[in-house]
C-alpha positions in Angstrom: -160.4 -129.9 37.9 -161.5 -129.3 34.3 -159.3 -131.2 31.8 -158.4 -129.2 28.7 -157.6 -131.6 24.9 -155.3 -129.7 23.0 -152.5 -131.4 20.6 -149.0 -129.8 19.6 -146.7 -129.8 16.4 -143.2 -130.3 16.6 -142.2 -129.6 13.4 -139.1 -130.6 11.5 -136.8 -129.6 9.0 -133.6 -129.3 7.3 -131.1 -126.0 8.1 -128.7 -124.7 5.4 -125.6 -127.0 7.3 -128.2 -130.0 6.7 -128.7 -130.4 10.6 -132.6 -131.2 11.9 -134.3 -128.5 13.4 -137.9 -128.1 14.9 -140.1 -125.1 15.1 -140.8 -123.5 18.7 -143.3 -120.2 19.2 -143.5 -117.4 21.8 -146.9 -116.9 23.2 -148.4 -113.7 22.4 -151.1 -113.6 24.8 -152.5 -115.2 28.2 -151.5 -116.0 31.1 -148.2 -117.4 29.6 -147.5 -114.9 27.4 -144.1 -114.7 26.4 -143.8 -118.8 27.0 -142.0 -120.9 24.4 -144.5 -124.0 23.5 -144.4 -126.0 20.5 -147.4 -124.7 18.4 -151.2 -126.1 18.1 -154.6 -125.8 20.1 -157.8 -127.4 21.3 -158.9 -130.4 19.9 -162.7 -129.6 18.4 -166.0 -131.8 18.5 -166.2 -134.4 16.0 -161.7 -134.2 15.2 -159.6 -136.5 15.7 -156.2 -135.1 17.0 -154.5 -135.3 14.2 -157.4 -133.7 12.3 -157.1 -130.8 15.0 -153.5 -130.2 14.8 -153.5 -129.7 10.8 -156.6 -127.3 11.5 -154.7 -125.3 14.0 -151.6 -125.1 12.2 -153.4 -123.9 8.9 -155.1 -121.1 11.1 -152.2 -120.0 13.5 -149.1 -120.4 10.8 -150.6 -120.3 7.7 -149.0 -123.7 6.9 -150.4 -127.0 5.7 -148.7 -129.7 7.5 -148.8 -133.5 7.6 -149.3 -134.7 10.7 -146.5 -137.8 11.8 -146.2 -140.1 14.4 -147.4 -139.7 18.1 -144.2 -138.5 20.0 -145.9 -138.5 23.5 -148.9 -137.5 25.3 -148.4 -134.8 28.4 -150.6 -134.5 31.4 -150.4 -131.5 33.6 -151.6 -130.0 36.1 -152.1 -126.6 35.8 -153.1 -124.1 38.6 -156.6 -124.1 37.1 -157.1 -126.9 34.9 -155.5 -130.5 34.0 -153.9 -130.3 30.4 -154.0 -133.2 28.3 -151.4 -132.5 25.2 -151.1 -135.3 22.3 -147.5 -134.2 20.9 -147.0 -135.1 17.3 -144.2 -135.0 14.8 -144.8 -132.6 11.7 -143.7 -131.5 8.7 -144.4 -128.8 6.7 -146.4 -129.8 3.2 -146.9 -125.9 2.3 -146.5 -122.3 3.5 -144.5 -119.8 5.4 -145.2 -120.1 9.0 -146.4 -117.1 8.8 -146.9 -115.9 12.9 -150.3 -114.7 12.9 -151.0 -115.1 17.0 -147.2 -115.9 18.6 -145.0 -113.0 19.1 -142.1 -114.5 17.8 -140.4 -117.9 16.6 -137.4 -120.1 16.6 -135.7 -122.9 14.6 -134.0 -125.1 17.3 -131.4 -127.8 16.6 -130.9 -130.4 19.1 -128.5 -128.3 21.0 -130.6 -125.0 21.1 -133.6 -126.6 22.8 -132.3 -125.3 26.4 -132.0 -122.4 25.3 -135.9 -120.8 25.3 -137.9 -120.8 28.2 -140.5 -123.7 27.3 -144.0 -123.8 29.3 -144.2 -126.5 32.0 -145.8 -128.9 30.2 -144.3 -128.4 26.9 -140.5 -128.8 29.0 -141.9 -132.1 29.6 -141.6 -132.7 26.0 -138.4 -131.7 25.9 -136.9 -134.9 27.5 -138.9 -137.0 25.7 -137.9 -135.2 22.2 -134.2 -135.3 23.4 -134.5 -138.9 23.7 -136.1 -139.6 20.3 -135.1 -137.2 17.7 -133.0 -139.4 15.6 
C-alpha cells in the first residue's frame, strides 16, 4: 500500500470571551469532500515538515503561520493508501485565513470539537488534542 506524507495545522487562538480556539476546514473536494480535517498537505522533496506545513498554509489560507511543537504523528490506513500525518501546533503570524480550496471553516473551543464531522484520521487527533490542549 502506497504511503502518503502530508502534515496538518492546528491552529490556535484567542476568542472575544478570551477562551482558546483552533481552526478546523471542510473539504471542498475529493473523495472526502465535505470532511472536517485540520488544514495542511503533502510534504514536498527537499522540506522538512515544518517547512511544508508553513508552505501549505500560505497557499490554501493565505496566512503566514509559525509552525509550533509536534502534537502527534497519525498513521492510517486508508482504503487505498497508508497516511502518515505529522500534526503540529500553529499560530497565526499574518493574514485572514482566507478559504481559497475548503468550502467552509470553524473556530472550535474545547467543547465544540465533537461537534463537526472530522475525517478518520484527523478524529484520531482529536483525543490526542483533548488530552493536551492546555
Amino acid at each position: 500500500m502506497k504511503t502518503v506524507r502530508v502534515v496538518a495545522a492546528v491552529i490556535k487562538a484567542i476568542n472575544e470571551s478570551g477562551e482558546e480556539i483552533i481552526f478546523s476546514t471542510q473539504r471542498g473536494y475529493g473523495d472526502f469532500k465535505d470532511g472536517w480535517e485540520f488544514p495542511g498537505g503533502k510534504i514536498e522533496e527537499g522540506e522538512t515538515p515544518q517547512q511544508a506545513l508553513a508552505r501549505e498554509i500560505k497557499e490554501e489560507l493565505d496566512t503566514e503561520i509559525s509552525v509550533g511543537d509536534l502534537i502527534k504523528t497519525i498513521e492510517y490506513d486508508y482504503p487505498t493508501f497508508h497516511l502518515s500525518m505529522d500534526c503540529f501546533w500553529c499560530e497565526i503570524l499574518k493574514g485572514d485565513l482566507v478559504l481559497k480550496e475548503h468550502e467552509a471553516a470553524k473556530w472550535l473551543t474545547r467543547s465544540q470539537l465533537d461537534e463537526v464531522d472530522w475525517l478518520p484520521a484527523d478524529l484520531e487527533l482529536i483525543d490526542t488534542i483533548k488530552q493536551t490542549w492546555r
